[in-house]
C-alpha positions in Angstrom: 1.4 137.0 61.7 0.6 136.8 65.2 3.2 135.2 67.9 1.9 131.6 68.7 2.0 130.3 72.7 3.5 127.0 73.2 3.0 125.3 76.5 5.2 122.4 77.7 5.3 119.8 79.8 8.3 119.2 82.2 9.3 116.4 84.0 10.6 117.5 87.6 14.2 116.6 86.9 14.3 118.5 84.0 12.4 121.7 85.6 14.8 121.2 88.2 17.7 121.2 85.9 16.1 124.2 84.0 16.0 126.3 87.5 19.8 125.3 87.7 20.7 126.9 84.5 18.6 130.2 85.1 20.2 130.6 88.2 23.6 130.2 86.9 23.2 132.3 83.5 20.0 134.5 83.8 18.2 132.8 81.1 14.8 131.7 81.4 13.7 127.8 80.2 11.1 129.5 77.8 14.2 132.0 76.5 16.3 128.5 75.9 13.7 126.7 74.6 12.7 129.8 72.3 16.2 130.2 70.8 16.5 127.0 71.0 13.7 126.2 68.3 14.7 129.2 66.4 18.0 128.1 65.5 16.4 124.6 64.5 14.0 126.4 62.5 16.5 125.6 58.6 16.1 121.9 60.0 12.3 121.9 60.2 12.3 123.6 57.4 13.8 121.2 55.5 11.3 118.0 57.0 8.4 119.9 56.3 10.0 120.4 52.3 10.8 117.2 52.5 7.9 115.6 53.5 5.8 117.8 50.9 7.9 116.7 47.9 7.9 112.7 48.9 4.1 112.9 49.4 3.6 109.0 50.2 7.0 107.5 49.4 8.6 107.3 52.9 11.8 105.7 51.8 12.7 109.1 49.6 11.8 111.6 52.6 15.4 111.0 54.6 17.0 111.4 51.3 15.3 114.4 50.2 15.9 115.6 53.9 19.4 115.4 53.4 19.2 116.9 50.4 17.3 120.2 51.6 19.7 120.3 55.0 22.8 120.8 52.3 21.4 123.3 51.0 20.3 125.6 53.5 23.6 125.0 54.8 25.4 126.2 51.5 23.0 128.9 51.6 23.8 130.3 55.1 28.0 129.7 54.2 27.0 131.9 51.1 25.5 134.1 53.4 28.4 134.8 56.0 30.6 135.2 53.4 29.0 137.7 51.4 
Protein backbone atom coordinates (compact mmCIF):
# COMPACT_ATOMS: atom_id res chain seq x y z
CA UNK A 1 0.00 0.00 0.00
CA UNK A 2 0.98 3.32 -0.98
CA UNK A 3 2.23 6.07 1.69
CA UNK A 4 -0.77 8.49 2.34
CA UNK A 5 0.09 12.62 2.59
CA UNK A 6 -1.34 14.32 5.59
CA UNK A 7 -1.49 18.01 5.60
CA UNK A 8 -1.98 20.07 8.83
CA UNK A 9 -2.90 23.02 10.00
CA UNK A 10 -0.78 25.05 12.57
CA UNK A 11 -1.63 27.72 14.64
CA UNK A 12 1.47 30.23 14.78
CA UNK A 13 2.34 29.51 18.30
CA UNK A 14 2.60 26.14 17.80
CA UNK A 15 4.59 26.45 14.32
CA UNK A 16 6.63 28.60 16.32
CA UNK A 17 7.15 26.20 19.08
CA UNK A 18 7.68 23.41 16.36
CA UNK A 19 10.67 25.65 14.82
CA UNK A 20 11.99 25.83 18.51
CA UNK A 21 12.31 22.11 18.80
CA UNK A 22 13.91 21.49 15.23
CA UNK A 23 16.33 23.94 16.05
CA UNK A 24 17.24 22.48 19.36
CA UNK A 25 17.13 18.54 18.25
CA UNK A 26 17.25 18.33 14.43
CA UNK A 27 13.88 16.95 14.06
CA UNK A 28 11.48 18.03 11.77
CA UNK A 29 7.53 18.84 12.96
CA UNK A 30 6.37 16.30 10.15
CA UNK A 31 9.32 13.65 11.63
CA UNK A 32 7.49 14.35 15.26
CA UNK A 33 4.23 14.26 14.20
CA UNK A 34 5.05 11.00 12.01
CA UNK A 35 6.45 9.04 14.97
CA UNK A 36 4.34 10.54 16.81
CA UNK A 37 1.22 8.86 15.21
CA UNK A 38 3.06 5.76 14.71
CA UNK A 39 3.54 5.01 18.18
CA UNK A 40 -0.26 5.77 18.71
CA UNK A 41 -0.99 3.49 16.06
CA UNK A 42 -1.99 0.10 19.01
CA UNK A 43 -4.32 2.99 20.46
CA UNK A 44 -6.18 3.65 17.20
CA UNK A 45 -6.13 0.42 16.62
CA UNK A 46 -8.00 -0.45 19.45
CA UNK A 47 -10.98 2.61 18.77
CA UNK A 48 -11.41 1.50 15.40
CA UNK A 49 -11.90 -2.44 16.91
CA UNK A 50 -13.85 -1.03 19.28
CA UNK A 51 -16.04 0.95 17.51
CA UNK A 52 -16.61 -2.03 14.91
CA UNK A 53 -17.63 -4.51 17.61
CA UNK A 54 -20.15 -1.95 19.59
CA UNK A 55 -21.79 -1.10 16.22
CA UNK A 56 -24.55 1.32 17.70
CA UNK A 57 -24.27 0.82 21.39
CA UNK A 58 -22.11 3.81 22.50
CA UNK A 59 -22.18 3.09 26.18
CA UNK A 60 -20.08 -0.44 25.35
CA UNK A 61 -17.41 1.31 23.00
CA UNK A 62 -15.13 2.85 26.13
CA UNK A 63 -15.49 -0.48 27.65
CA UNK A 64 -14.55 -2.53 24.81
CA UNK A 65 -11.84 0.20 24.24
CA UNK A 66 -10.34 -0.61 27.42
CA UNK A 67 -10.57 -3.88 26.82
CA UNK A 68 -8.59 -4.06 23.36
CA UNK A 69 -5.84 -1.37 24.92
CA UNK A 70 -5.09 -4.39 27.63
CA UNK A 71 -4.55 -6.40 25.27
CA UNK A 72 -2.28 -4.94 22.88
CA UNK A 73 -0.45 -3.99 25.80
CA UNK A 74 -0.09 -7.68 27.13
CA UNK A 75 0.75 -8.47 23.63
CA UNK A 76 3.73 -6.11 23.21
CA UNK A 77 5.04 -7.15 27.17
CA UNK A 78 4.83 -10.70 25.55
CA UNK A 79 6.69 -9.42 22.87
CA UNK A 80 9.79 -7.83 24.72
CA UNK A 81 10.11 -10.54 26.70
CA UNK A 82 10.29 -13.26 24.23
Amino acid sequence: MAATTLTLELSPELAALFEQYEALTRVSAEQYVQQLVEKTQPTLEAMVAALQEAGDDEAAVMELFGKKMAESMLRQQQAVQA
